[in-house]
DSSP file (Angstrom, degrees, kcal/mol; ACC not computed):
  #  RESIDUE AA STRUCTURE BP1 BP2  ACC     N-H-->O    O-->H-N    N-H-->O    O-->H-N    TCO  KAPPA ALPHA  PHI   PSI    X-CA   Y-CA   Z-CA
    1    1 A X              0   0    0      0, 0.0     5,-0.1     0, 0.0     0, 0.0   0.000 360.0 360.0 360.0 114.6  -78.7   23.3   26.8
    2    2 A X     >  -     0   0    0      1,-0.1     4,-2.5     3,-0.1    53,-0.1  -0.185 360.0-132.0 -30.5 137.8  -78.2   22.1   30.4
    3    3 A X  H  > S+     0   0    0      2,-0.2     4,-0.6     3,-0.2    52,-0.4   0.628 105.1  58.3 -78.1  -6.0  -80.5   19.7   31.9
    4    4 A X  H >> S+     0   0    0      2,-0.2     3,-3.5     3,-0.1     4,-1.2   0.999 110.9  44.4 -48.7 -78.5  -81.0   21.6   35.0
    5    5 A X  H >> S+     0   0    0      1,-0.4     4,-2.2     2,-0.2     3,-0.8   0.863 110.8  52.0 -47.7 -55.7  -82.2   24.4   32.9
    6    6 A X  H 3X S+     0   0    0     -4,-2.5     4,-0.7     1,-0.2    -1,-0.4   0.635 117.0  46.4 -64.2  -5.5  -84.6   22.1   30.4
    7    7 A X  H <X S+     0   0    0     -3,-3.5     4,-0.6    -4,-0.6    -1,-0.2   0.464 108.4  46.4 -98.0  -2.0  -86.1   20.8   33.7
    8    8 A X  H <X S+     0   0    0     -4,-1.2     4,-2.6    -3,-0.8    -2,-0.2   0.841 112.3  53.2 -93.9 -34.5  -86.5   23.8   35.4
    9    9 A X  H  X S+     0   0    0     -4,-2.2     4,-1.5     2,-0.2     3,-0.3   0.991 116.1  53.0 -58.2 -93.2  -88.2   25.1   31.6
   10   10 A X  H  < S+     0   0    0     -4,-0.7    -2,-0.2     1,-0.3    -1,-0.2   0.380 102.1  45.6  40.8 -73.5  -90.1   21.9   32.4
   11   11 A X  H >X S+     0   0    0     -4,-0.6     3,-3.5     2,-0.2     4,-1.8   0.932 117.2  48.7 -90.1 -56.9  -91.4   22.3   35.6
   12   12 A X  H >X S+     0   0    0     -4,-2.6     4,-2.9    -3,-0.3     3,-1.0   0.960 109.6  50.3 -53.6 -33.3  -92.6   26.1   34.7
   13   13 A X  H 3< S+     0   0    0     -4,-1.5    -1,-0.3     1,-0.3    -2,-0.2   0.469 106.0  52.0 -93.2   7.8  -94.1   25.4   31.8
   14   14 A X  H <4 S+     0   0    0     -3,-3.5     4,-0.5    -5,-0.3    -1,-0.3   0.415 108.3  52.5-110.4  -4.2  -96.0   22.9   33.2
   15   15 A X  H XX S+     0   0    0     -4,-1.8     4,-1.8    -3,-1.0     3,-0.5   0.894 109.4  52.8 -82.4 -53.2  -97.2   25.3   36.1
   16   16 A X  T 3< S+     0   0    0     -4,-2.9    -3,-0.2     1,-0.2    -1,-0.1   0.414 107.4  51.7 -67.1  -1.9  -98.3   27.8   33.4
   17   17 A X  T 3> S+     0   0    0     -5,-0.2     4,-1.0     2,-0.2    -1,-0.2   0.499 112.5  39.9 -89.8 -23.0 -100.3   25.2   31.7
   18   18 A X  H <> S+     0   0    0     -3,-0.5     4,-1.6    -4,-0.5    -2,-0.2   0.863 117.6  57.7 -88.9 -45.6 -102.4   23.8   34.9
   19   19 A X  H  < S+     0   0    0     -4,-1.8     4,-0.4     2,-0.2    -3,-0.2   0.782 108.7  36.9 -63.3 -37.8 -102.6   27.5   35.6
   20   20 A X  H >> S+     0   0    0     -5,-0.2     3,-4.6     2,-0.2     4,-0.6   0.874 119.2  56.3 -84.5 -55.9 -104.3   28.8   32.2
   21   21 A X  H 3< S+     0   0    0     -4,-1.0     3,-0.4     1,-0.3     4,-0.3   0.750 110.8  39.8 -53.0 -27.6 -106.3   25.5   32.4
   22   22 A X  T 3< S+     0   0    0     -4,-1.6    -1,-0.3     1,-0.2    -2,-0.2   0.303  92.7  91.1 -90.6   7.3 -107.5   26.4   35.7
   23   23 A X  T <4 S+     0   0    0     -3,-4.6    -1,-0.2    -4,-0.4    -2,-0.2   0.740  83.9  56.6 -70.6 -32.1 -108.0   30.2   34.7
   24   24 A X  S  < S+     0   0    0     -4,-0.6    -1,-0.2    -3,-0.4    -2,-0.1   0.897  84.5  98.5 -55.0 -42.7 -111.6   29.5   33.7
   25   25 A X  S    S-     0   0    0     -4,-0.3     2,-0.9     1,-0.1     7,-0.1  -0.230  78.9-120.6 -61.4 136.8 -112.7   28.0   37.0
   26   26 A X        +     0   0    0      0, 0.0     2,-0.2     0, 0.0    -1,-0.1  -0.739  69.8 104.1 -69.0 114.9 -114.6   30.3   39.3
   27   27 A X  S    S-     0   0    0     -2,-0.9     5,-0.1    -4,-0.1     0, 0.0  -0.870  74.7 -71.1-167.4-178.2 -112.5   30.4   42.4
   28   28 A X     >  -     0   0    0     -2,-0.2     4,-2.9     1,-0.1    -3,-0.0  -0.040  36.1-128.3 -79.1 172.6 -110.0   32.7   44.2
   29   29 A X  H  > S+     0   0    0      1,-0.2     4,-1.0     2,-0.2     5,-0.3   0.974 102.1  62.2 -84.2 -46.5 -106.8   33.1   42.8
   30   30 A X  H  > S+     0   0    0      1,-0.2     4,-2.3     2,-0.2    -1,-0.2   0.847 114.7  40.9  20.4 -53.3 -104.5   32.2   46.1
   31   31 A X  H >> S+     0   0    0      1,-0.2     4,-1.4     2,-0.2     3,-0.9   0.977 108.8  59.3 -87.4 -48.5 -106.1   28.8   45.8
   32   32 A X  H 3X S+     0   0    0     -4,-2.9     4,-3.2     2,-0.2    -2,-0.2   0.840 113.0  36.7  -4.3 -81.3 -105.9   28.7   42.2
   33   33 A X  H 3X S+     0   0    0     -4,-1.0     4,-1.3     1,-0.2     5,-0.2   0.769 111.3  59.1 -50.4 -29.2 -102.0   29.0   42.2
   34   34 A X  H <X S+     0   0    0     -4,-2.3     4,-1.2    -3,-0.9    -2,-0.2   0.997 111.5  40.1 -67.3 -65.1 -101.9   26.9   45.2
   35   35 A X  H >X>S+     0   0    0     -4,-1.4     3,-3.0     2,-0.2     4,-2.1   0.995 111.6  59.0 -86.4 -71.3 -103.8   24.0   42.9
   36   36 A X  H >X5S+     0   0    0     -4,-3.2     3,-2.4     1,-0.3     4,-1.9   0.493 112.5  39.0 -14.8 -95.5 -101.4   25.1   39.7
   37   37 A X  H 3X5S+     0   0    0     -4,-1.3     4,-0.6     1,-0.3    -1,-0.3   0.640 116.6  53.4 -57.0 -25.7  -98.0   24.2   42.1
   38   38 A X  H <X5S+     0   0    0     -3,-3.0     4,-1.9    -4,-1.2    -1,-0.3   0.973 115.4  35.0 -74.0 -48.8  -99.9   21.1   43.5
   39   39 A X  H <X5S+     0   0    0     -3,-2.4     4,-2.9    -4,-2.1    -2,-0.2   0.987 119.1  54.7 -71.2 -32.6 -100.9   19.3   39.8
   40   40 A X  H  X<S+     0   0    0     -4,-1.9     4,-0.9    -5,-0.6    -1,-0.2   0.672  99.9  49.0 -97.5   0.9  -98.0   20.3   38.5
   41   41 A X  H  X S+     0   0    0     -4,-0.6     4,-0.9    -5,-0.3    -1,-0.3   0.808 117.2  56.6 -72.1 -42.6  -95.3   18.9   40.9
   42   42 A X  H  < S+     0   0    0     -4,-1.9    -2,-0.2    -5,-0.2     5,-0.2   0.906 107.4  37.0 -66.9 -35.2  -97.4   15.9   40.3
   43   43 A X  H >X>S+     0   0    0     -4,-2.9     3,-7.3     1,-0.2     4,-3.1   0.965 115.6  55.7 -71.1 -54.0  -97.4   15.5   36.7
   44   44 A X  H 3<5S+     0   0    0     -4,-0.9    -1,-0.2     1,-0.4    -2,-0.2   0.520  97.2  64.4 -59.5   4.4  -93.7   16.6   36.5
   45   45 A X  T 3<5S+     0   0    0     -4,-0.9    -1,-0.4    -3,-0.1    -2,-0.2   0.512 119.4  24.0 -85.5  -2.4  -93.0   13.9   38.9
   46   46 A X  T X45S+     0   0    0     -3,-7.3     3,-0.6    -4,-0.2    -2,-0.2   0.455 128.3  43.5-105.4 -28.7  -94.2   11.5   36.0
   47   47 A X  T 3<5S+     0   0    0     -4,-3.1    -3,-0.2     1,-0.2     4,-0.1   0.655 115.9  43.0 -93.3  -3.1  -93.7   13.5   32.8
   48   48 A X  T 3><S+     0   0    0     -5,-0.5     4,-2.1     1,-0.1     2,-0.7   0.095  75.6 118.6-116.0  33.6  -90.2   15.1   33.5
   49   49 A X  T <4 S+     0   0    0     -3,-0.6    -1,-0.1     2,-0.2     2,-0.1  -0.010  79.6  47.3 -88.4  37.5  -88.6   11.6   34.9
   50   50 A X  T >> S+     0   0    0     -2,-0.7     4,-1.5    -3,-0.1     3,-1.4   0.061 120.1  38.1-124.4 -82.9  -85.9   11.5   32.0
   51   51 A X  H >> S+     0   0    0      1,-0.3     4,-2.8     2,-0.2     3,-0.7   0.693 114.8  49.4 -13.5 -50.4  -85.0   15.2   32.4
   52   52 A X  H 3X S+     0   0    0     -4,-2.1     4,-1.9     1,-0.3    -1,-0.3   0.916 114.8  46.6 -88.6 -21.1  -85.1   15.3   36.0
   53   53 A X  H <4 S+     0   0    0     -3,-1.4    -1,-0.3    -5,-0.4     4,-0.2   0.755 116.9  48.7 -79.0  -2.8  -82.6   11.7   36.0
   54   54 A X  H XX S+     0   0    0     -4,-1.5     4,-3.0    -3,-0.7     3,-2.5   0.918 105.6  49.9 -70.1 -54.5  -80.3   13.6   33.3
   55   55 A X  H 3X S+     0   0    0     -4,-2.8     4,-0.5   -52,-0.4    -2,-0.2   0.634 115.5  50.6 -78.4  -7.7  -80.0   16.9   35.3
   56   56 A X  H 3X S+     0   0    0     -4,-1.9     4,-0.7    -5,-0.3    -1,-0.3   0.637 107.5  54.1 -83.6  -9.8  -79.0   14.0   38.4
   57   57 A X  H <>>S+     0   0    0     -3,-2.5     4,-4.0    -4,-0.2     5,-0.7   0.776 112.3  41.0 -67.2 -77.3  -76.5   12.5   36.2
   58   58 A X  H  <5S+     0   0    0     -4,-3.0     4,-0.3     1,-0.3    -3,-0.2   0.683 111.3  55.8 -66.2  -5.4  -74.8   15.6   35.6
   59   59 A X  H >X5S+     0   0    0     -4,-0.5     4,-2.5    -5,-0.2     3,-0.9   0.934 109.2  43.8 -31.1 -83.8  -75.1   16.7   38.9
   60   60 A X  H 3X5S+     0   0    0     -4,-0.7     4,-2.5     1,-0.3    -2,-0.2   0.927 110.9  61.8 -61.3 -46.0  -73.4   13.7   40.5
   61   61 A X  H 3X5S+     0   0    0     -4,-4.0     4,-2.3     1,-0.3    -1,-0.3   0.945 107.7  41.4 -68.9 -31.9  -70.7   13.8   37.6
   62   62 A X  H <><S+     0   0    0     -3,-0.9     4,-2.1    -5,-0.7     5,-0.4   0.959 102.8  60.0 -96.6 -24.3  -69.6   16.9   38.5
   63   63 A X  H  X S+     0   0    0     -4,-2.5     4,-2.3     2,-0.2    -2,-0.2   0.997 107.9  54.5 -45.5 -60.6  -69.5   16.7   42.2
   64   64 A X  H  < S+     0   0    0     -4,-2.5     4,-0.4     2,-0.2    -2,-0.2   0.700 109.0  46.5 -39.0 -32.1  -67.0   13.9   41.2
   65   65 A X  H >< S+     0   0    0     -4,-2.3     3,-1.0    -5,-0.2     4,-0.4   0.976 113.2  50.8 -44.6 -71.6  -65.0   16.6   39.1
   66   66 A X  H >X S+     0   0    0     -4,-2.1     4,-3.4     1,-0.3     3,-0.5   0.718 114.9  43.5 -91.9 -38.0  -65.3   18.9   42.0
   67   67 A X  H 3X S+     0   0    0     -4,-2.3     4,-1.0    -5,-0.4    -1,-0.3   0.757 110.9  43.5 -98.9  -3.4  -64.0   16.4   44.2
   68   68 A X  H <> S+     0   0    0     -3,-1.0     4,-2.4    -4,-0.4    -1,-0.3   0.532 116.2  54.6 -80.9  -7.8  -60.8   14.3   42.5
   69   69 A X  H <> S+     0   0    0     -3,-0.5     4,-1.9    -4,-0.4    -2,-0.2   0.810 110.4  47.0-108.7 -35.7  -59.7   18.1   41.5
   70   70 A X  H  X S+     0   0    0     -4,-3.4     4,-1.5     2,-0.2    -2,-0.2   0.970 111.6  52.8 -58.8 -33.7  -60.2   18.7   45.6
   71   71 A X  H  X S+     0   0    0     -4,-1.0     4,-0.6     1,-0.2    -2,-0.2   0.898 105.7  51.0 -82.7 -44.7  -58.2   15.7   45.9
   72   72 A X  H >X S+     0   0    0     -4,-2.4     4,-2.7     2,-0.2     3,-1.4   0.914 109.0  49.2 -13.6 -78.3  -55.5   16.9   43.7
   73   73 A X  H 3X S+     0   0    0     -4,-1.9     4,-1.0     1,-0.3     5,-0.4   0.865 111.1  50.4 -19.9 -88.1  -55.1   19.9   45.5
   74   74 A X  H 3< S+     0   0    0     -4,-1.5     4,-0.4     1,-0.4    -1,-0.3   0.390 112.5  47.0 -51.3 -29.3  -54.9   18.2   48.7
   75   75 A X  H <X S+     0   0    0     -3,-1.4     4,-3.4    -4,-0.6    -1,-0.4   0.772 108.7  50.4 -79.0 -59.3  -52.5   15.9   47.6
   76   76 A X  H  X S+     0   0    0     -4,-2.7     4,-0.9    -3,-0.3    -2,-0.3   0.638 111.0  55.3 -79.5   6.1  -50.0   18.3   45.9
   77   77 A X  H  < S+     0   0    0     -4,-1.0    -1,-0.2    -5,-0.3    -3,-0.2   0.552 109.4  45.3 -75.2 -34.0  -50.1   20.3   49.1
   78   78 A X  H >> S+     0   0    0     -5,-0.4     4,-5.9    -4,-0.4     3,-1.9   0.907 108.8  50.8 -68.3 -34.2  -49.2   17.5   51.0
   79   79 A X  H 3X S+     0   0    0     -4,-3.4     4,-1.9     1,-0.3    -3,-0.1   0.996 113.2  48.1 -71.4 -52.9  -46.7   16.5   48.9
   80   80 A X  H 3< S+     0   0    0     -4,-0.9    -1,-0.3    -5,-0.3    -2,-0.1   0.394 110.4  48.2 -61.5  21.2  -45.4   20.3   49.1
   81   81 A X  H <> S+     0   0    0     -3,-1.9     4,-2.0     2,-0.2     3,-0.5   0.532 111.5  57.4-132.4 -52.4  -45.6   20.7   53.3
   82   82 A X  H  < S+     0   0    0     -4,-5.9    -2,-0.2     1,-0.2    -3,-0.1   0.913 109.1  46.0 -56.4 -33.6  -43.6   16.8   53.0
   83   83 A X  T  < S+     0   0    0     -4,-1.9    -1,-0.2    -5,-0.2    -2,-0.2   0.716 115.5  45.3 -55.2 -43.8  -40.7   18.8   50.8
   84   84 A X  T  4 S+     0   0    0     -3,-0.5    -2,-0.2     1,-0.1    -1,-0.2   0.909 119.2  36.2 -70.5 -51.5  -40.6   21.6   53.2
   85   85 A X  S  < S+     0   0    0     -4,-2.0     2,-0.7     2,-0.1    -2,-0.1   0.323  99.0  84.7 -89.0   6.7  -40.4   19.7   56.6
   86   86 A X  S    S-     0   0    0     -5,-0.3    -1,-0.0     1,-0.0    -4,-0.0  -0.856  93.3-116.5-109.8 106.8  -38.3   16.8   55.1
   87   87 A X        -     0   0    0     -2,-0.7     3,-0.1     1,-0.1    -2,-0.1  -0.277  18.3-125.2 -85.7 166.6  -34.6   18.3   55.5
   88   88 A X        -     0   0    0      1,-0.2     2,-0.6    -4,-0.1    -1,-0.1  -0.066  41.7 -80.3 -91.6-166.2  -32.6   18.9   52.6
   89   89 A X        -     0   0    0      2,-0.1    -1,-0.2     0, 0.0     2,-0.0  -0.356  59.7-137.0 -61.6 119.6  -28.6   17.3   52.2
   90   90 A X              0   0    0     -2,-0.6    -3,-0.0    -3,-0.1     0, 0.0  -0.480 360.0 360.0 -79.0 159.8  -26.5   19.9   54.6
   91   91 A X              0   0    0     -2,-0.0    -1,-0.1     0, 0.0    -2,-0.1  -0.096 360.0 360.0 -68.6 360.0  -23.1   21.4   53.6
């Protein structure tokens, strides 16, 4: 499973869990959910810190794919525009 995805599973399921816990309390539901999104950005900034530094590993590694394969391109395009403009032995 992607860690993007297991941290994103993460992050809800720790919003539905401040959210039932806070289903008991009298108060409106607006501020409820509002509370829900508040504890639970908080915890999951201490209880999801492996997850959320995997799904930033594998982030950054593929921006690094994305960008040697750009750099490829960009290279074997030059190299074919140097082939083109570079003339060849004449007759």
């Amino acid at each position: 499973m992607s860690a993007a995805v297991k941290y994103t599973l993460g992050r809800l399921g720790l919003f539905v869990a401040v959210l039932a816990a806070l289903w008991l309390v009298e108060m409106n539901i607006f501020i409820k959910l509002m509370v829900a999104l508040a504890f639970s950005a908080a915890l999951s900034f201490f209880l999801l810190k492996g997850w959320r530094d995997e799904m930033a590993e594998e982030m950054a590694t593929a921006a690094e794919r994305r960008r040697a394969e750009k750099e490829r391109l960009r290279s074997a395009l030059a190299g074919e525009d140097q082939d083109r403009e570079t003339p060849g032995p004449s007759n």
